[in-house]
ROPA-81055 format. One record per residue (C-alpha): residue number from 1; x, y, z; residue in three letters. Coordinates in nm, 2 decimals. Example, Ala and Ser with C-alpha at 12.3 -4.5 7.8 and 13.67 -1.06 7.14 Angstrom:
<recs>
{rec 1 {1.23 -0.45 0.78} "ALA"}
{rec 2 {1.37 -0.11 0.71} "SER"}
</recs>
This chain:
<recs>
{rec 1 {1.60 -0.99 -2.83} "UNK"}
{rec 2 {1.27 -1.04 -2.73} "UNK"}
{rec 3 {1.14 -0.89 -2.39} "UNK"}
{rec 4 {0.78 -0.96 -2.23} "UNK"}
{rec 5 {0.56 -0.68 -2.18} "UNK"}
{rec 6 {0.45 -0.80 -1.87} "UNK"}
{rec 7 {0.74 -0.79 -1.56} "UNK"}
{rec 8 {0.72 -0.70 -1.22} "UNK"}
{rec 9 {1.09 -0.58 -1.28} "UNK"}
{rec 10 {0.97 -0.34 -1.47} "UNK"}
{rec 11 {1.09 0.02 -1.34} "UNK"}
{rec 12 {0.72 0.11 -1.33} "UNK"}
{rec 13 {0.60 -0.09 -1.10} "UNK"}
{rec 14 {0.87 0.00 -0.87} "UNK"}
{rec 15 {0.67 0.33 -0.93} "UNK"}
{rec 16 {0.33 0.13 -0.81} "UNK"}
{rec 17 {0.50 -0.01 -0.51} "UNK"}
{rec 18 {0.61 0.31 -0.37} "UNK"}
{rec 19 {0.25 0.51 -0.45} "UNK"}
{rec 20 {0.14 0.16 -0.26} "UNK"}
{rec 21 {0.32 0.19 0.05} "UNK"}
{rec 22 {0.28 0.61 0.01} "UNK"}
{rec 23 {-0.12 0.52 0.03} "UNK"}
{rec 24 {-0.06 0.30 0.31} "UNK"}
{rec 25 {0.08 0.49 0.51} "UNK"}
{rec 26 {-0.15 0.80 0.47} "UNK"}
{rec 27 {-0.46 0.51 0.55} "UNK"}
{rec 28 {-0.26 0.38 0.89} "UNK"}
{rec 29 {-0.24 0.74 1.01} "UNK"}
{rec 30 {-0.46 0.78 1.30} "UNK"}
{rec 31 {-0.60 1.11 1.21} "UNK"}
{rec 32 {-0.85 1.11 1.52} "UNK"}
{rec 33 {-0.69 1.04 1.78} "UNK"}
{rec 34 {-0.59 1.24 2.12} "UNK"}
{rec 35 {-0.30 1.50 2.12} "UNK"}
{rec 36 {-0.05 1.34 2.29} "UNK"}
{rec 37 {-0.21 0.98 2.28} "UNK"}
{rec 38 {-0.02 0.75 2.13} "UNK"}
{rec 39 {-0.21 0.59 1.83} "UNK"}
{rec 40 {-0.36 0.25 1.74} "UNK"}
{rec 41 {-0.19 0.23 1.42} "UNK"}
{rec 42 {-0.16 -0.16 1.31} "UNK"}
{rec 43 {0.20 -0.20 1.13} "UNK"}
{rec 44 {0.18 -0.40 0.82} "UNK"}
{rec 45 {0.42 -0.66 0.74} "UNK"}
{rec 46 {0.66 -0.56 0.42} "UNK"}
{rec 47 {0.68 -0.75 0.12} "UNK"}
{rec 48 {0.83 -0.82 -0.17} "UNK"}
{rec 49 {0.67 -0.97 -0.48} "UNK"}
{rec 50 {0.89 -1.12 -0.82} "UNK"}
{rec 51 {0.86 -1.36 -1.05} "UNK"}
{rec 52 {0.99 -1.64 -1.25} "UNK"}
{rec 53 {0.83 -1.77 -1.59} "UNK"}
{rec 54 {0.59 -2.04 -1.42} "UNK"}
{rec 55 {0.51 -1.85 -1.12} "UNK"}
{rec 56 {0.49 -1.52 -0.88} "UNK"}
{rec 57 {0.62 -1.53 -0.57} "UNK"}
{rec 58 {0.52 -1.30 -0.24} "UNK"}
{rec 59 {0.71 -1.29 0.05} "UNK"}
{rec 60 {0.59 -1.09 0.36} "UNK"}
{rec 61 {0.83 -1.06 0.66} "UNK"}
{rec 62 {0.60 -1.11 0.96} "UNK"}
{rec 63 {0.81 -1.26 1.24} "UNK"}
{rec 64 {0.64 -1.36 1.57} "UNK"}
{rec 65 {0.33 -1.50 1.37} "UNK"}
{rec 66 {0.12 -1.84 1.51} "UNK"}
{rec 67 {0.09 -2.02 1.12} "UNK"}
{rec 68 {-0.19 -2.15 1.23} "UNK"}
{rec 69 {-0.34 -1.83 1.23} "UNK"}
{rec 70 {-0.26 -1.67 0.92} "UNK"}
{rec 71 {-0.55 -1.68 0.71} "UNK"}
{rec 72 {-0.50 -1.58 0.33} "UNK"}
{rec 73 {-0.82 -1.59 0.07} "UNK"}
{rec 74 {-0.83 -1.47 -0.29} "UNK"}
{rec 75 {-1.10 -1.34 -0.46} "UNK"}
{rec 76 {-1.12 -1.16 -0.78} "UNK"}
{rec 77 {-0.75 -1.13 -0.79} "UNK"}
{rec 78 {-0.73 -0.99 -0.46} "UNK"}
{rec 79 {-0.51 -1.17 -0.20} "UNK"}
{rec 80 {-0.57 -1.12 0.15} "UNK"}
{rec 81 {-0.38 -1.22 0.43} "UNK"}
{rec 82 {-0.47 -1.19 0.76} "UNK"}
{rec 83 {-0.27 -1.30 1.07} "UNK"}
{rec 84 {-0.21 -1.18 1.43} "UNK"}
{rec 85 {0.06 -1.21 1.69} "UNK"}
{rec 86 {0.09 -1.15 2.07} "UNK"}
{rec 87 {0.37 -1.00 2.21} "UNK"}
{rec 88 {0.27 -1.03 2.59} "UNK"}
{rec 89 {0.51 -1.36 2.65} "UNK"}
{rec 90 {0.73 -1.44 2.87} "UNK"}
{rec 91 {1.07 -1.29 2.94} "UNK"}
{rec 92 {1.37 -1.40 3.20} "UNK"}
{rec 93 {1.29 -1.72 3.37} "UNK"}
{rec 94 {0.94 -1.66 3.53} "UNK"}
{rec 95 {0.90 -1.30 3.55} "UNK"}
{rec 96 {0.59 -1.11 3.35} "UNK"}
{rec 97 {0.61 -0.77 3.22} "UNK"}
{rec 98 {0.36 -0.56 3.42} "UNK"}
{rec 99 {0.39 -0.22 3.23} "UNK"}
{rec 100 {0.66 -0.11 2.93} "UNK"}
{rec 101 {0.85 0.26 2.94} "UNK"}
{rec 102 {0.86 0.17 2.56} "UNK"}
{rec 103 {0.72 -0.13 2.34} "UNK"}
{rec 104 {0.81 -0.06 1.94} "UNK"}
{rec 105 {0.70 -0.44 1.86} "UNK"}
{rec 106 {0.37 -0.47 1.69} "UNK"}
{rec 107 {0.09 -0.63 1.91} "UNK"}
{rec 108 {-0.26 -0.73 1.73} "UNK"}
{rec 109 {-0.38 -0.82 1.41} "UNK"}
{rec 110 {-0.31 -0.68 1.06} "UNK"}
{rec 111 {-0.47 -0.75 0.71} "UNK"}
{rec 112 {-0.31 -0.69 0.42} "UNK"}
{rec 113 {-0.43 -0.69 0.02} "UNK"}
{rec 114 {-0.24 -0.78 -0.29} "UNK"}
{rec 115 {-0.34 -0.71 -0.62} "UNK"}
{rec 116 {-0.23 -0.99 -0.79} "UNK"}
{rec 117 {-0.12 -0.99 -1.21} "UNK"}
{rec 118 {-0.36 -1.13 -1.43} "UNK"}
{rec 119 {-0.25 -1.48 -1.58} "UNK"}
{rec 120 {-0.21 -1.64 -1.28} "UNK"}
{rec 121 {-0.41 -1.98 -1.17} "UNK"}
{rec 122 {-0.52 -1.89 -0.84} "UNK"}
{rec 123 {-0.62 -2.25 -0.76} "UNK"}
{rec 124 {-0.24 -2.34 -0.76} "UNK"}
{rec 125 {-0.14 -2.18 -0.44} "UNK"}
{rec 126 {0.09 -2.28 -0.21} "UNK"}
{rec 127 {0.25 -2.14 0.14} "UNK"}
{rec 128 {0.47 -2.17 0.37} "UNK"}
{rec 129 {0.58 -2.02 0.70} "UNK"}
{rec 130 {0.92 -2.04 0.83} "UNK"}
{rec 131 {1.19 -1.82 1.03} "UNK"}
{rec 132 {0.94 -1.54 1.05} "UNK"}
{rec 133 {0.88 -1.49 0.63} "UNK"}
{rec 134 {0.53 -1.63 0.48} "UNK"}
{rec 135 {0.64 -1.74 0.15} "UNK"}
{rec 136 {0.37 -1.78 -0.10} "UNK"}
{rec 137 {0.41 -1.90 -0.46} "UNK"}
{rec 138 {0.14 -1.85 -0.72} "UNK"}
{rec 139 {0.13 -2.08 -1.07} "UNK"}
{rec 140 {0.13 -1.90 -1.37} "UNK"}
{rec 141 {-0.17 -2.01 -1.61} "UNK"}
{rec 142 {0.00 -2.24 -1.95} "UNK"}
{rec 143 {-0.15 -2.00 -2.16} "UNK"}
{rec 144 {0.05 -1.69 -1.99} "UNK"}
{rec 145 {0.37 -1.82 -2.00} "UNK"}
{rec 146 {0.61 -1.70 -2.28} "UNK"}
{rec 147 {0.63 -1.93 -2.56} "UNK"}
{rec 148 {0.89 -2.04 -2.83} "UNK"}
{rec 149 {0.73 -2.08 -3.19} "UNK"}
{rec 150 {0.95 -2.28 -3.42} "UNK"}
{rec 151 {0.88 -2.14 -3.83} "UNK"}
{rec 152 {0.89 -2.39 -4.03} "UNK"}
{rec 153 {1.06 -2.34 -4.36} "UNK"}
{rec 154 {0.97 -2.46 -4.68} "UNK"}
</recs>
C-alpha cells in the first residue's frame, strides 16, 4: 500500500512537537527576575495541528479570548497569532475583586508562531472562534495533494 511521505502523524513530528513545547518553555522562563517575585511569564495557549488530504487544521485552546482581538498573519510560512484577554471582570452580583490570595488564570497578551508545512495555499485561510477553541483550517495547494494515476494498458 502506498503511504505519503509527508504526515503530521508521523511519530517524528510527535518528536518536533515535544522539542517545541521543551524550547518553549525554557524561552517563558523568567530567568531575571526577583527571588521570591513571582514572574511575568505569558502562558501560551496549547495546540494541536493534523490534517486531512485537502487541508491542515490548527486548533489552539484559548478560552476567555475577545475574537475581535485575535489577530493572526502569515508570512513566509510563519503563522502568528496574537490575542489577549482580561481577567479583571466581574464576579457575584456587583462586587469587584480588590486583591487575589491566588490568581492561576492568565491575564495579558500572548503571541504564538507556527511553522506551517510546505504545500499549503496560504491565501485559503479560514477561522473561527467558538467555546473558547480558535479553529483555523488551511487549504492544501492541488499540486500537493496525493494523486491517483490510472496506467493505461495497451
Amino acid at each position: 500500500m502506498y503511504r505519503p511521505w509527508f504526515s503530521l502523524s508521523d511519530p517524528i513530528w510527535q518528536n518536533f512537537d515535544r522539542l517545541n513545547r521543551e524550547m518553549e518553555e525554557i524561552f517563558n522562563e523568567n530567568y531575571f527576575a526577583t527571588p521570591g517575585a513571582s514572574g511575568t511569564r505569558t502562558p501560551i495557549p496549547a495546540v494541536n495541528i493534523g490534517e486531512t488530504p485537502d487541508k491542515v487544521f490548527i486548533y489552539v485552546f484559548a478560552p476567555g479570548l475577545d475574537p475581535k482581538g485575535i489577530e493572526l498573519t502569515v508570512e513566509k510560512n510563519m503563522l502568528t497569532i496574537s490575542a489577549g484577554r482580561d481577567t479583571s471582570t466581574d464576579i457575584g452580583e456587583d462586587q469587584k475583586v480588590k486583591g487575589y490570595y491566588r490568581k492561576e488564570r492568565f491575564s495579558g497578551k500572548f503571541r504564538r508562531v507556527i511553522a506551517l508545512p510546505d504545500g499549503l495555499d496560504t491565501s485559503q485561510i479560514e477561522a473561527k472562534y467558538s467555546n473558547g477553541i480558535l479553529s483555523i483550517s488551511i487549504k492544501k495547494k492541488e499540486e500537493e495533494k496525493t494523486r491517483k494515476i490510472e496506467v493505461a494498458v495497451s
